[in-house]
C-alpha positions in Angstrom: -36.7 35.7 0.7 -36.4 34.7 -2.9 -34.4 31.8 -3.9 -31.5 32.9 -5.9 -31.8 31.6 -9.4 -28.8 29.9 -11.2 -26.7 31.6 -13.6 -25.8 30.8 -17.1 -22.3 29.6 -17.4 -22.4 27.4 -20.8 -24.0 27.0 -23.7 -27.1 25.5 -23.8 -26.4 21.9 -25.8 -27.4 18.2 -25.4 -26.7 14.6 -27.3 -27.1 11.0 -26.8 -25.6 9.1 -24.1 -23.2 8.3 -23.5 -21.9 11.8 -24.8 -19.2 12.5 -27.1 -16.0 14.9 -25.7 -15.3 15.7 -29.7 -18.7 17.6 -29.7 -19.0 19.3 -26.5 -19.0 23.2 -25.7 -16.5 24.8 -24.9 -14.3 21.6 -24.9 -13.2 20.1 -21.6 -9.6 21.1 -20.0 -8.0 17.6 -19.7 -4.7 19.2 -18.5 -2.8 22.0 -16.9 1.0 21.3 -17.1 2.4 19.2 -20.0 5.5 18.4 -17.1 5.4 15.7 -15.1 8.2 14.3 -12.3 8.2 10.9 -13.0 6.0 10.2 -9.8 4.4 6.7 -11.3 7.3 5.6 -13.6 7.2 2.1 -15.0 3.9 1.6 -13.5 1.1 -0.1 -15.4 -2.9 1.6 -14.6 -6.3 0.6 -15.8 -8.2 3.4 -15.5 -12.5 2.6 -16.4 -14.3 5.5 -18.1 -11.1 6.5 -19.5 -11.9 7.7 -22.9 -13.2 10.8 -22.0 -13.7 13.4 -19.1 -11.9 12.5 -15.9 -10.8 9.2 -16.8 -9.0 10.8 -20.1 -7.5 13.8 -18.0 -6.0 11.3 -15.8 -4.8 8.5 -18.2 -2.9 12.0 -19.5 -1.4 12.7 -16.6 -0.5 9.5 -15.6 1.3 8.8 -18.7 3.2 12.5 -18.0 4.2 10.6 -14.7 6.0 7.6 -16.7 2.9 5.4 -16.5 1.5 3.1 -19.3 -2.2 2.8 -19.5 -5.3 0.7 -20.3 -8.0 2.3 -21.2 -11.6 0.5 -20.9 -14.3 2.2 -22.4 -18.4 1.1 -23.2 -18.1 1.8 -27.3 -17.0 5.9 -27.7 -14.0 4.5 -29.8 -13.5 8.0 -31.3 -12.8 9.6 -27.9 -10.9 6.5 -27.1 -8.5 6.4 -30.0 -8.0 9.9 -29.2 -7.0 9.4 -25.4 -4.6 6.9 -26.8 -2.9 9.3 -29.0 -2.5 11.6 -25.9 -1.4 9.4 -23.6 1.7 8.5 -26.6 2.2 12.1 -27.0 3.6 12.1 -23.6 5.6 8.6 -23.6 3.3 6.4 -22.4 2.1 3.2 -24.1 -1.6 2.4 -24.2 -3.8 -0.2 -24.8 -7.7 0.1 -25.7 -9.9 -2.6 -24.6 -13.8 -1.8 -25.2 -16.9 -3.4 -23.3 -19.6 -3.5 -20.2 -18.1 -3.7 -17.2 -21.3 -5.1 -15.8 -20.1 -8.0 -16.7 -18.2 -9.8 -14.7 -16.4 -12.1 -17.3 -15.4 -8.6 -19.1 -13.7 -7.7 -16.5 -11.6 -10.7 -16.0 -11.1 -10.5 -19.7 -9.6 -6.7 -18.8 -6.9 -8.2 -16.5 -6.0 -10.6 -19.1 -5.5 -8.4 -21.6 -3.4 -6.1 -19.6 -1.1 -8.8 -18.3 -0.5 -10.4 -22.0 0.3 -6.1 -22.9 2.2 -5.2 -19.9 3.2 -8.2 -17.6 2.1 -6.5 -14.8 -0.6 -4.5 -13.1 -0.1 -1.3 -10.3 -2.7 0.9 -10.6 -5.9 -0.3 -10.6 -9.3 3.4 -11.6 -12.5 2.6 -10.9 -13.9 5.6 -12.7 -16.4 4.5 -15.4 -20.0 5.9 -14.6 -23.2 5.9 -15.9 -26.3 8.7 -14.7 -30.3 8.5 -16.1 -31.8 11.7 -14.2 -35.7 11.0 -13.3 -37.9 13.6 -11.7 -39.7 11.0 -9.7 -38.5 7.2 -8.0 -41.6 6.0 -9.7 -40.1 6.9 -12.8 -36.9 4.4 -12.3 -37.7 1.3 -13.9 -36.0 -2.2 -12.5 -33.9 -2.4 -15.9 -32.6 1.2 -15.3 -31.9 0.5 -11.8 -29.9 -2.6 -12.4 -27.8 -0.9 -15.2 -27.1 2.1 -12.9 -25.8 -0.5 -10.2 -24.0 -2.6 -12.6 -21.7 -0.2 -14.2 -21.7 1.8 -11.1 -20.9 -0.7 -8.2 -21.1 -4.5 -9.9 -18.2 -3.4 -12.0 -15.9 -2.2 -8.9 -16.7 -5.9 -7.2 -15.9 -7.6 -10.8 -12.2 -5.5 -11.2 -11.2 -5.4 -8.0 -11.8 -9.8 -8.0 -10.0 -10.4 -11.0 -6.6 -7.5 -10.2 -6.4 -8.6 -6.8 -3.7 -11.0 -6.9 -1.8 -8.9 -9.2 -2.4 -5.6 -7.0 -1.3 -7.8 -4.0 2.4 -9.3 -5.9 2.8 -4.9 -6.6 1.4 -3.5 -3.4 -0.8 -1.9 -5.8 -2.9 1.0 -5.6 -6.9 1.3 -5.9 -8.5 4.4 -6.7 -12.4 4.7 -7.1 -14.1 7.7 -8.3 -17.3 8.6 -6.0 -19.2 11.4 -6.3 -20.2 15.0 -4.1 -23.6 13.1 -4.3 -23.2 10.4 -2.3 -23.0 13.0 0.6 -25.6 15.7 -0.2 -27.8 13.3 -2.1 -29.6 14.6 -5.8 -33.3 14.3 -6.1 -33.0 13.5 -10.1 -30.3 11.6 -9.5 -31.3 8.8 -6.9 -30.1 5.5 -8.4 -26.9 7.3 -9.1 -26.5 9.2 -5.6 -26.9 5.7 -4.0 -24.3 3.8 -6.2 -22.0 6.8 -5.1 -22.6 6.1 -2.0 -22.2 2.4 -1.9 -18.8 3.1 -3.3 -17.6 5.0 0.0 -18.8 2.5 1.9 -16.8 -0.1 -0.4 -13.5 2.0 -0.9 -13.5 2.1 2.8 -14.6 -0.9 3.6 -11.7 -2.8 1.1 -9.0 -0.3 2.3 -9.5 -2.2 6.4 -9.8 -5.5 4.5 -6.3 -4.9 2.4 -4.8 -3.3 4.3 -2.8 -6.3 5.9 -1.7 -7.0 2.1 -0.5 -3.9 1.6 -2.9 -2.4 -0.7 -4.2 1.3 -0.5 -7.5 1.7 -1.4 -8.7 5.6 -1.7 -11.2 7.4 -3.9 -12.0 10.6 -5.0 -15.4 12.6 -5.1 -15.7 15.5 -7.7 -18.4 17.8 -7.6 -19.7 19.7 -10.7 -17.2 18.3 -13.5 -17.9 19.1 -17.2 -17.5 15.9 -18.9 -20.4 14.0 -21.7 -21.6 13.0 -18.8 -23.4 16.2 -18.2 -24.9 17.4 -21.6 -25.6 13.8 -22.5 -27.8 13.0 -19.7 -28.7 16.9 -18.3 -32.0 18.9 -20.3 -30.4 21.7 -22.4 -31.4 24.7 -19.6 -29.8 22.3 -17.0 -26.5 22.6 -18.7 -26.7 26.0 -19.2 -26.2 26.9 -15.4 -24.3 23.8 -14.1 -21.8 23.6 -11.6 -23.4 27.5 -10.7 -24.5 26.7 -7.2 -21.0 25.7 -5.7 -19.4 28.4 -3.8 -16.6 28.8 -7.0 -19.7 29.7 -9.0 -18.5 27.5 -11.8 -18.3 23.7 -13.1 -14.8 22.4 -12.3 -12.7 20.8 -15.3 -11.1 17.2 -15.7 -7.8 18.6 -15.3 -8.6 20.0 -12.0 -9.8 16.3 -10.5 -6.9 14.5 -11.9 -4.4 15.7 -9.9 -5.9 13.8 -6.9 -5.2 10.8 -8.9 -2.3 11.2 -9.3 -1.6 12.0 -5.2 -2.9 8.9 -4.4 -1.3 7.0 -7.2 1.9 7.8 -6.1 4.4 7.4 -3.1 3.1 10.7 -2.2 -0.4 9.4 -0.2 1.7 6.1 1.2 0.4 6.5 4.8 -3.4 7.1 3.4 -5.9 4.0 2.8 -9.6 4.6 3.4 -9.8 7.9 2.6 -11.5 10.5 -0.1 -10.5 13.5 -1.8 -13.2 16.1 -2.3 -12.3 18.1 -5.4 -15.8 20.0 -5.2 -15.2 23.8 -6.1 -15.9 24.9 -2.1 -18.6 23.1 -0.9 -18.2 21.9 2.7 -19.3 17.8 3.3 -19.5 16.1 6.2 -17.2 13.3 5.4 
């Protein structure tokens, strides 16, 4: 029996990593509802990776919900400034703060800045991500590997050190975005599928060791997402049909992930900790 072949479901396109929203076809949906219920008022998030894609739909919807945010981004400072103006066009304050959160004195330098902007810290988005696709593990080099890790994993260890204290004085809230790959693998994608996996291991490892401190620690684990991620690091024909081979038949959109973050932002997810959301368009994992 013949292996059904992929359909075409965007236009073929590609660009240099780390990918630029602004330029991407058809632009990503970052939100559904311009309402929100005031479910994270007066709260104060970082969210990683939040210029663009996922980390922009939620820092949109988190300021809907009566949050203020900090964004930390590598250098897309266009997307960035415009996630800021977002996030004010619903309310919310914002503050920008650009860098490699591979670096662990960054990421102190992340909680500094936040406290001297906002006196406080609640919400703590682990969400920054970066992907090289190689045909072949002989292919991944020991700088790529280490960059993968670094921004991947390293970076979750570095924010999660230098918030604690402040999480702990809130009974804050950890969220850390993982990936449908960590659980059905991806042969391109093997430094990346095991950082994703890592990060299950460490959300629910950290949620057992917080627990007693009363800090939730939960993650979520899209599947086929259309973000710069994809045509910035996918060959132009791969784009074409991505996200096709989920039972939906169809890449999801930011603003269809970030509602998850927002559920286990809020008082809504209070008796969860350890757990992942699997926004995935259908498929089935074995969680």
């Amino acid at each position: 029996m013949k292996k059904k072949q992929p359909t075409k479901q965007l236009p073929a396109q590609g660009q240099s990593p780390p990918g630029k929203q602004k330029k991407m076809q058809p632009t990503p949906q970052v939100e559904q509802s311009s309402k929100g219920s005031d479910k994270l008022a007066n709260k104060v998030a970082i969210i990683t990776g939040g210029d663009s894609g996922i980390g922009r739909s939620v820092a949109i919807d988190f300021a809907k919900e009566g949050a203020n945010v900090v964004v930390v981004y590598l250098k897309e400072h266009e997307d960035a400034h415009e996630t800021k103006k977002l996030i004010e066009d619903k309310g919310g304050a914002c503050l920008l703060i650009s860098g490699d959160l591979g670096e662990e004195k960054f990421c102190q330098t992340v909680i500094e800045k936040t406290l001297a902007k906002f006196h406080k810290l609640d919400i703590l988005v682990n969400n920054a991500a970066e992907q090289h696709p190689q045909d072949s593990i002989e292919k991944i080099s020991e700088a790529q590997l280490e960059r993968t890790f670094r921004t991947n994993i390293f970076a979750l260890f570095f924010m999660v050190k230098a918030a604690l204290k402040y999480l702990v004085t809130s009974k804050g809230v950890i969220i850390n975005t993982t990936s449908v790959t960590a659980y059905r693998g991806s042969k391109n994608l093997l430094d990346y599928s095991a950082t994703k996996g890592a990060i299950v291991a460490f959300t629910r490892s950290l949620a057992l060791s917080l627990v007693d401190k009363g800090i939730r620690v939960n993650g979520v684990a899209p599947g086929p997402i259309w973000t710069p991620l994809i045509p910035s690091t996918f060959p132009k024909e791969k784009v074409e049909t991505f996200g096709s081979d989920v039972p939906m038949k169809r890449a999801g959109q930011p603003a269809e992930v970030s509602p998850c973050y927002v559920f286990l932002a809020s008082d809504a997810s209070s008796y969860m900790t350890g757990q992942i959301l699997h926004p995935n368009g259908g498929e089935i994992i074995n969680t």
